[in-house]
C-alpha positions as CSV (number, residue, x, y, z in Angstrom):
1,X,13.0,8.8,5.9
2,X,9.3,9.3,6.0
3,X,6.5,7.7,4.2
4,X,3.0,9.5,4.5
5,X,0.0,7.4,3.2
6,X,-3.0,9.3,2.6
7,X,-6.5,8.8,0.6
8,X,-8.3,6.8,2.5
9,X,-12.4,7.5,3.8
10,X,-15.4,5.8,3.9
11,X,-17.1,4.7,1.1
12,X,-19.9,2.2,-0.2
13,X,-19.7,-1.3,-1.2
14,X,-19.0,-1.8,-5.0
15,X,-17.1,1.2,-5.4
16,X,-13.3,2.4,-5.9
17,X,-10.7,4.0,-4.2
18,X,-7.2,4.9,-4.4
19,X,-4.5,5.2,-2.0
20,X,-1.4,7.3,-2.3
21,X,2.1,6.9,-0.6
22,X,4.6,9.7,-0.5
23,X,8.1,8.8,0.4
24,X,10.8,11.8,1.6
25,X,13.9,12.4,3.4
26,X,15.7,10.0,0.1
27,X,15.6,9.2,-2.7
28,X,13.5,5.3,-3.1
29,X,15.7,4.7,-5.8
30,X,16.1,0.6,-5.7
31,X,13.6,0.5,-2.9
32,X,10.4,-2.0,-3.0
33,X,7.4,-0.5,-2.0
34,X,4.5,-1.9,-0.8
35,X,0.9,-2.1,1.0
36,X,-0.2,-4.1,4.2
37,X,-3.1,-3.9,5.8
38,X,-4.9,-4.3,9.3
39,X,-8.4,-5.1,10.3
40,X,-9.3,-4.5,13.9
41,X,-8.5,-7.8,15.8
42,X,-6.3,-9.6,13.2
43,X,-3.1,-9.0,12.4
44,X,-1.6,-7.1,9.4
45,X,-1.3,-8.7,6.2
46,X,0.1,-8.2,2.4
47,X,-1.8,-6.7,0.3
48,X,0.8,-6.5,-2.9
49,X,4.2,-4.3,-3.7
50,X,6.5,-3.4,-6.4
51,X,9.6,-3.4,-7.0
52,X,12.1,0.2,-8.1
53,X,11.4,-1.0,-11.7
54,X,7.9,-1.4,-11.5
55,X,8.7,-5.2,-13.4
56,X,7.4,-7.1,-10.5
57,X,4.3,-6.1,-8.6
58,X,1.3,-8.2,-6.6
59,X,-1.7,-7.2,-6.6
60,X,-4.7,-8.7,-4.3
61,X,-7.2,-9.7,-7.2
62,X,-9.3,-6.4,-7.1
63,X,-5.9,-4.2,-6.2
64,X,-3.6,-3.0,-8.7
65,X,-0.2,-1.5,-7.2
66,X,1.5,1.2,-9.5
67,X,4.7,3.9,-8.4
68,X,6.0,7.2,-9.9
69,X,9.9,7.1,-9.0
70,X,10.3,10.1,-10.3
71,X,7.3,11.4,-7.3
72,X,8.6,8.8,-4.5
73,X,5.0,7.5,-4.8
74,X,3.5,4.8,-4.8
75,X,-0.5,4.2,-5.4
76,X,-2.8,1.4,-4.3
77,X,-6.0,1.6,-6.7
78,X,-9.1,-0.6,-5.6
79,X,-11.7,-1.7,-7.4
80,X,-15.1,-3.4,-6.0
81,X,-14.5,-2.8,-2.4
82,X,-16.5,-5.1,-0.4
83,X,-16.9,-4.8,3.6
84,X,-14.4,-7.1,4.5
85,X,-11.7,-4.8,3.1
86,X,-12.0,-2.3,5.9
87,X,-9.0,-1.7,7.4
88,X,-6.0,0.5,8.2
89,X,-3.6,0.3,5.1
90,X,-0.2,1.0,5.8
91,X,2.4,1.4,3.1
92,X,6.1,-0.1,3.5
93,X,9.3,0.5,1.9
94,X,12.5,-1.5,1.7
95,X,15.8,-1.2,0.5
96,X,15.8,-4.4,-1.6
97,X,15.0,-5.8,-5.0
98,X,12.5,-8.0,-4.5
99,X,8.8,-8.0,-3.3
100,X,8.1,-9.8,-0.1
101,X,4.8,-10.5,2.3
102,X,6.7,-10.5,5.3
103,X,6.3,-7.4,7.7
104,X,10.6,-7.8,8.9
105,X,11.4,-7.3,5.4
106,X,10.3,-3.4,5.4
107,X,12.3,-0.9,7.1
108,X,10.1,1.9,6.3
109,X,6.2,2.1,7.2
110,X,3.5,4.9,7.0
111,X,1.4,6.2,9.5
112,X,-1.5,4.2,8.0
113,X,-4.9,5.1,6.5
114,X,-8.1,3.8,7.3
115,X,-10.5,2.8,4.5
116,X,-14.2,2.0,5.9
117,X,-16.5,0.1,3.2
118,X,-20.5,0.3,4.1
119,X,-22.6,-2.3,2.8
């Protein structure tokens, strides 16, 4: 089981971005997926996830979390990046129903992807 995140760059203050997550090696059928991310000196954090039915999903404000089951993807859209959203974003999967902000609930994580916003 892989997941590969991909999408990030470097880009201005005010403007959008989204993030893509492509799981293989299984089907995420009933898996929760979801985004963390980690700024340089402080420790990784949630970001938002959703659930295999897409019914539950937690999004950080300016962050909307969508997936395509039928792709094994899952997307992180932001809006209105500001500086202090630089970080590596990492995308997690787990074989449970539910959405949760805790890193030991995810037994699947991406390489990561940094995202760099200039002000």
């Amino acid at each position: 089981v892989q997941l590969q995140a991909f999408g990030g760059g470097l880009v201005q203050y005010g403007d959008s971005l989204r993030l893509s997550c492509v799981g293989s090696g299984r089907t995420f059928s009933g898996y929760t997926m979801s985004w963390f991310r980690q700024a340089p000196g402080k420790e990784r954090e949630f970001v938002g996830g959703v659930s295999w039915r897409g019914g539950t999903a937690y999004y950080a404000g300016r962050f909307t979390i969508s997936r395509e089951n039928a792709r094994n993807t899952v997307y992180l859209q932001m809006d209105s990046l500001k500086p202090e959203d630089t970080a590596v974003y990492y995308c997690a999967a787990a074989p449970k129903p539910g959405v949760a902000a805790t890193i030991a609930w995810y037994d699947y994580w991406g390489q990561g992807t940094q995202v760099t916003v200039s002000s």
